[in-house]
LUMLO-664366 format. One record per atom (N, C-alpha, C): x negated, y, z; residue in one letter. Coordinates in steps of 0.05 Angstrom, whole numbers, padded with zeros to 5 digits, always signed. Each point is the difference from the previous one (the first is absolute). Layout:
! LUMLO-664366
XYZA
...
END
This chain:
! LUMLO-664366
-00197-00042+00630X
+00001-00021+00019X
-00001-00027-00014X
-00006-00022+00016X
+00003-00022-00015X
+00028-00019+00001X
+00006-00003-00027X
+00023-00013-00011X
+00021+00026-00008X
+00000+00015+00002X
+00022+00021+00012X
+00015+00004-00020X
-00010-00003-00040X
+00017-00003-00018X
+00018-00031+00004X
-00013-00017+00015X
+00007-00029-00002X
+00028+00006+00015X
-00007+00009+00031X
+00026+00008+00016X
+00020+00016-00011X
-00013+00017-00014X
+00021+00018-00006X
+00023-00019-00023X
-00014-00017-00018X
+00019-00011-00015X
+00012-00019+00010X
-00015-00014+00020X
+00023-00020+00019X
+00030+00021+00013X
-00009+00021+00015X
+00024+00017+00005X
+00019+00014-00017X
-00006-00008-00017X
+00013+00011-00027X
+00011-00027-00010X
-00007-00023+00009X
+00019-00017-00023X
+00013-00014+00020X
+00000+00012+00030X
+00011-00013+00029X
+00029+00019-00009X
-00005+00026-00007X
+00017+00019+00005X
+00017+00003-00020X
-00006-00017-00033X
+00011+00001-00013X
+00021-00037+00001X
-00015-00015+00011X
+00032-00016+00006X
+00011+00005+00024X
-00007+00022+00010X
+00032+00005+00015X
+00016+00015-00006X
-00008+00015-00016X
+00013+00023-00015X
+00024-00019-00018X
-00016-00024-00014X
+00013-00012-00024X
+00028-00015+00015X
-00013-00012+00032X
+00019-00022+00005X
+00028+00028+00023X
-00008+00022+00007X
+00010+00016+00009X
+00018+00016-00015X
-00008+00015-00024X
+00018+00018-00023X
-00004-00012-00019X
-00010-00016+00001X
-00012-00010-00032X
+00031-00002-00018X
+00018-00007+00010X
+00035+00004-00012X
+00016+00028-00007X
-00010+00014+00017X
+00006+00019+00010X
-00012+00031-00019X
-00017-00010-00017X
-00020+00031-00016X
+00012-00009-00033X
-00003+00020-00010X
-00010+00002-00032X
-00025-00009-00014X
-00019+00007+00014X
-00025+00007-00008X
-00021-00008+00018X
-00031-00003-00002X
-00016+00004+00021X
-00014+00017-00019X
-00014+00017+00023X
-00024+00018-00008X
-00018-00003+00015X
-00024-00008-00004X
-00027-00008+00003X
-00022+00015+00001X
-00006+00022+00016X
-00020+00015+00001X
-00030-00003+00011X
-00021-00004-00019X
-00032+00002+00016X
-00013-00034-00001X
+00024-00013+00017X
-00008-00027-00002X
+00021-00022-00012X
-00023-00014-00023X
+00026-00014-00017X
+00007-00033+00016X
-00020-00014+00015X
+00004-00019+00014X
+00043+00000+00007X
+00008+00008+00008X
+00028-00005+00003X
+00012-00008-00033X
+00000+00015-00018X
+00012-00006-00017X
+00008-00037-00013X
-00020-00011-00001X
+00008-00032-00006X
+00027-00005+00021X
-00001+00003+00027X
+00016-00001+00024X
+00028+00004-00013X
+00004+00038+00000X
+00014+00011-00006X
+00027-00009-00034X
-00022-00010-00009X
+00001-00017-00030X
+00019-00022-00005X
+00001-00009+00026X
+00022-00025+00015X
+00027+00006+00005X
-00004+00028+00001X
+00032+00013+00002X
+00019-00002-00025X
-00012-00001-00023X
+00008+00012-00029X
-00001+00029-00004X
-00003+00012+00015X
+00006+00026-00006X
-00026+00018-00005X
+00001+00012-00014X
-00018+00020-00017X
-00026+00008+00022X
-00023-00001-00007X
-00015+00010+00019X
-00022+00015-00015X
+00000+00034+00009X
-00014+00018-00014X
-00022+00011+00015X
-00021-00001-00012X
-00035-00005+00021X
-00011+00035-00011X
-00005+00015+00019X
-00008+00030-00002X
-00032-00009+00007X
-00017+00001-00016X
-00035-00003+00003X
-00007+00034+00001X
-00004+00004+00028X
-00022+00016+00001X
-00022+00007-00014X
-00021-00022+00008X
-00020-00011-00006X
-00012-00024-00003X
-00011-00013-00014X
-00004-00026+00001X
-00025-00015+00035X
+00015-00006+00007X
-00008-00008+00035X
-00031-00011-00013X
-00006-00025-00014X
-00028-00003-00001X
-00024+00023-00012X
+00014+00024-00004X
-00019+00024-00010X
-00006+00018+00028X
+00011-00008+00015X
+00002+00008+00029X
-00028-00001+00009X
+00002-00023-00010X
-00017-00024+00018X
-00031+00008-00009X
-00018+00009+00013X
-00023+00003-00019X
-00030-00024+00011X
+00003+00003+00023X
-00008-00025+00016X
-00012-00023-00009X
-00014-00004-00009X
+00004-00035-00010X
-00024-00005+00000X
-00019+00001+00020X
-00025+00000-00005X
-00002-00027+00008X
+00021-00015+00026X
-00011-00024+00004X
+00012-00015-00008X
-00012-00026-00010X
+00005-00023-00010X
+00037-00007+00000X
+00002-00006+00033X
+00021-00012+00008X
+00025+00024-00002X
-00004+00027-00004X
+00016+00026+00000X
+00005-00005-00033X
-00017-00006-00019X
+00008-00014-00033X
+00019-00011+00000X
-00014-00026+00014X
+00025-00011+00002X
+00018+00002+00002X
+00005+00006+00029X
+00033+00013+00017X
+00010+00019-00027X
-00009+00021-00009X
+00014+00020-00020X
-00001-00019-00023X
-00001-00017-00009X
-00004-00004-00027X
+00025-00012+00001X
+00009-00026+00019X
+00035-00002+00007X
+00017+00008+00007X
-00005+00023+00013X
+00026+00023+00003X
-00005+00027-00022X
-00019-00005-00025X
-00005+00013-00013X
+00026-00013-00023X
-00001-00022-00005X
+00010-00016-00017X
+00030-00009+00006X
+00010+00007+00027X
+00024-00005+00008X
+00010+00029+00000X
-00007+00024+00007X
+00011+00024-00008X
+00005-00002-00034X
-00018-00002-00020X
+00013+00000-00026X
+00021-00018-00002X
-00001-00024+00012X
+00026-00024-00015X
+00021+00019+00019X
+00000-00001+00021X
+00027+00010+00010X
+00008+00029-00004X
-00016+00023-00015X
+00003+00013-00006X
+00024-00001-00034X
-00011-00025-00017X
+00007-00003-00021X
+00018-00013+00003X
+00016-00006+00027X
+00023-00017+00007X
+00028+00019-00001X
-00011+00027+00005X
+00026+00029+00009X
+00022-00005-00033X
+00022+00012-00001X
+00013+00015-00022X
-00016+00016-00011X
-00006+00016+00007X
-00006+00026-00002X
-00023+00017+00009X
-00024+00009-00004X
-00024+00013+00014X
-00002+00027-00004X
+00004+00012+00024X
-00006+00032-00007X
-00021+00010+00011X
-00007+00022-00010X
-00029+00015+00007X
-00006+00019+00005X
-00006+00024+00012X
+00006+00017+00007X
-00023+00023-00019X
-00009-00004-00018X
-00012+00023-00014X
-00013-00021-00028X
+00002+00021-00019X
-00009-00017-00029X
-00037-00015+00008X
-00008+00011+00017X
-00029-00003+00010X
-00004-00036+00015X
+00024+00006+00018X
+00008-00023+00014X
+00005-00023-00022X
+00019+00007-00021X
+00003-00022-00013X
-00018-00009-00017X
-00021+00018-00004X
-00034-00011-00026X
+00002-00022+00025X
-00014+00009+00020X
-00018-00015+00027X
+00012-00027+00001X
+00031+00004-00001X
+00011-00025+00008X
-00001-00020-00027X
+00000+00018-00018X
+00000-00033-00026X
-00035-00002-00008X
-00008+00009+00018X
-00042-00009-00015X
+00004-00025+00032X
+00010+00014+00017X
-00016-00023+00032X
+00027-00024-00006X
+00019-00003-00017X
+00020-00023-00005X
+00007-00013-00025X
-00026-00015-00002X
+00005-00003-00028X
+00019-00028-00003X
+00003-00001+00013X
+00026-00030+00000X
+00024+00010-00012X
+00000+00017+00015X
+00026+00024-00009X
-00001+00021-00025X
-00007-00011-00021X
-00008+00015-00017X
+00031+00009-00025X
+00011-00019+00013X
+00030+00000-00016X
+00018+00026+00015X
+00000+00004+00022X
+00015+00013+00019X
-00010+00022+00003X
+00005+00023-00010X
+00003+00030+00000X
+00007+00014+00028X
-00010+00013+00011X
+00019+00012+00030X
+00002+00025-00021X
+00021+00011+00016X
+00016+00022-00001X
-00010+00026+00014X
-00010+00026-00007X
-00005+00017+00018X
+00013+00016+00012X
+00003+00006+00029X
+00020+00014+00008X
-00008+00018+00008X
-00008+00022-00022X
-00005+00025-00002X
+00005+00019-00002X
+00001+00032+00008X
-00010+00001+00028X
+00024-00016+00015X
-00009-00005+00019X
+00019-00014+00024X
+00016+00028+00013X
+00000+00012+00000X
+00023+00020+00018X
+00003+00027-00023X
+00023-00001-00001X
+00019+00019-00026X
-00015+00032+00011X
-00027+00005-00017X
-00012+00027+00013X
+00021+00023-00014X
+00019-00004-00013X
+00012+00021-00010X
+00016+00015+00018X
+00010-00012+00023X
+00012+00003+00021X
-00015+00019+00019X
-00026+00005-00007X
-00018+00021+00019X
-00015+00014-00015X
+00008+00005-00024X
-00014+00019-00018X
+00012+00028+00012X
-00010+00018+00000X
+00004+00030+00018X
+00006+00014-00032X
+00018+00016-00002X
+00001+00013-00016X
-00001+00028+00001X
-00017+00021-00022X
-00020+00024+00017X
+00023+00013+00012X
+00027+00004-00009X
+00018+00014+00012X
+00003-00001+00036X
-00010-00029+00006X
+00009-00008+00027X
-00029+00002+00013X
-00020+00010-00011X
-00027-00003+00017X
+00003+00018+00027X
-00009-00016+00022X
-00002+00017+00022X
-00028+00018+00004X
+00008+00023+00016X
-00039+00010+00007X
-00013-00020+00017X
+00015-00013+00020X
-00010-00015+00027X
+00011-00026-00015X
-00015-00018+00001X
+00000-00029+00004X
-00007-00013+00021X
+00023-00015+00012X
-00005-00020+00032X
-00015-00021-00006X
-00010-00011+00006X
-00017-00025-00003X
+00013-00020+00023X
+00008-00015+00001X
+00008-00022+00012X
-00016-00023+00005X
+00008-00029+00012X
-00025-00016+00000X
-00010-00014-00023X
-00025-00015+00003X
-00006-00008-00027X
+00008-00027+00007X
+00011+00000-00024X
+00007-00041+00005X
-00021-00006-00028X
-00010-00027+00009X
-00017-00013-00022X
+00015-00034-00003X
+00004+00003-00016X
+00004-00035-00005X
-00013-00014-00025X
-00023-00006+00014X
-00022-00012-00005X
-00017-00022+00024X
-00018-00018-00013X
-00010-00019+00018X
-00021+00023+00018X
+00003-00010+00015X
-00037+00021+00012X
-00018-00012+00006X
-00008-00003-00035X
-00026+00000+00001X
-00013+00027-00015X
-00038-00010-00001X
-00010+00012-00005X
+00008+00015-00023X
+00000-00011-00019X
+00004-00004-00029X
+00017+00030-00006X
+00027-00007+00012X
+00027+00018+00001X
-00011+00026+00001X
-00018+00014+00030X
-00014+00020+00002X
+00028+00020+00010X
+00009-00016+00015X
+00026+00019+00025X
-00019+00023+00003X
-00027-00004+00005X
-00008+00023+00014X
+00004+00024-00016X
-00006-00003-00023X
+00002+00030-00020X
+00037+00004+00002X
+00021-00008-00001X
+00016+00001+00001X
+00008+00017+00035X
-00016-00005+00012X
+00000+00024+00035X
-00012+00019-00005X
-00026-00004-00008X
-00009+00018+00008X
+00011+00031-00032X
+00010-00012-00021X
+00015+00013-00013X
+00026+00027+00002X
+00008-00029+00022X
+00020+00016+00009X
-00003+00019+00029X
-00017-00007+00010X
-00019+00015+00027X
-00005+00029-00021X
-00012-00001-00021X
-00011+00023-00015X
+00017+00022-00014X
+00027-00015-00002X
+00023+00013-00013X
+00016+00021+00016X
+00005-00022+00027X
+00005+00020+00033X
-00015+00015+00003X
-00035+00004+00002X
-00015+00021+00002X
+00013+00025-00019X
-00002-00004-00028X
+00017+00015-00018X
+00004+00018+00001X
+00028-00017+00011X
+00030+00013+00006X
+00000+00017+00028X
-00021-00010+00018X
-00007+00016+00022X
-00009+00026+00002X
-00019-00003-00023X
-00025+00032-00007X
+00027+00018-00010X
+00015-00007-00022X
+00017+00010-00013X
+00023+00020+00014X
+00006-00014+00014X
+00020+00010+00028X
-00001+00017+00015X
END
């Protein structure tokens, strides 16, 4: 759509002084996920503010064929790095994430993110052969991911569409 990174960071830095003038007394910490536009805001508080990068939002962006769309991204290209390099702290969610993010920020060349790898303690669902069942339930699929193309949700259904066949023939 048009403007829609522009809106989105206006709603994001609408939402981050009210947060500041609302709890802003009231927290430890801010945590900053996806979009760094709040953080300068947040920054006013004194209090620590730690920025989780996905992905770098202008890699998003592939678009740029017209003139005036250069433009537009080239200053909210340049305001995502400064206020990205404004956080405590930058985390990343895979060693992959963090190459990507120090080649597209080179302002930030001093500032290391942190990877928070894997993100959910898989030790906790490791099956051990003692406990293997014959029947496995399949439950729903949750994806948390953007949906887009890219992601490819679809192999992730129809995967699991193929696994229930399976377990169906098997039965």
């Amino acid at each position: 759509g048009k403007f829609s990174a522009f809106c989105a960071y206006l709603k994001m830095f609408f939402l981050a002084v009210y947060v500041l003038l609302k709890e802003g007394t009231k927290v430890d910490l801010f945590f900053c996920d996806g979009i760094s536009v709040p953080i300068p805001v947040l920054r006013l508080s004194l209090k620590p503010v730690l920025y989780y990068c996905h992905f770098p939002d202008k890699l998003l962006c592939v678009d740029r064929k017209n003139y005036f769309k250069r433009i537009y991204r080239f200053f909210l290209d340049i305001f995502e790095e400064i206020t990205t390099g404004m956080s405590d702290h930058i985390f990343v969610n895979s060693r992959f994430t963090a190459s990507v993010f120090t080649k597209s920020f080179p302002l930030l060349k001093n500032q290391k993110p942190t990877v928070l790898y894997p993100p959910v303690n898989t030790k906790e669902f490791e099956m051990k052969s003692k406990s293997i069942k014959k029947e496995i339930k399949f439950g729903p699929l949750l994806s948390i991911n953007r949906f887009e193309r890219k992601k490819n949700v679809l192999l992730a259904i129809e995967s699991l569409a193929e696994v229930r066949n399976i377990q169906s023939v098997s039965t």
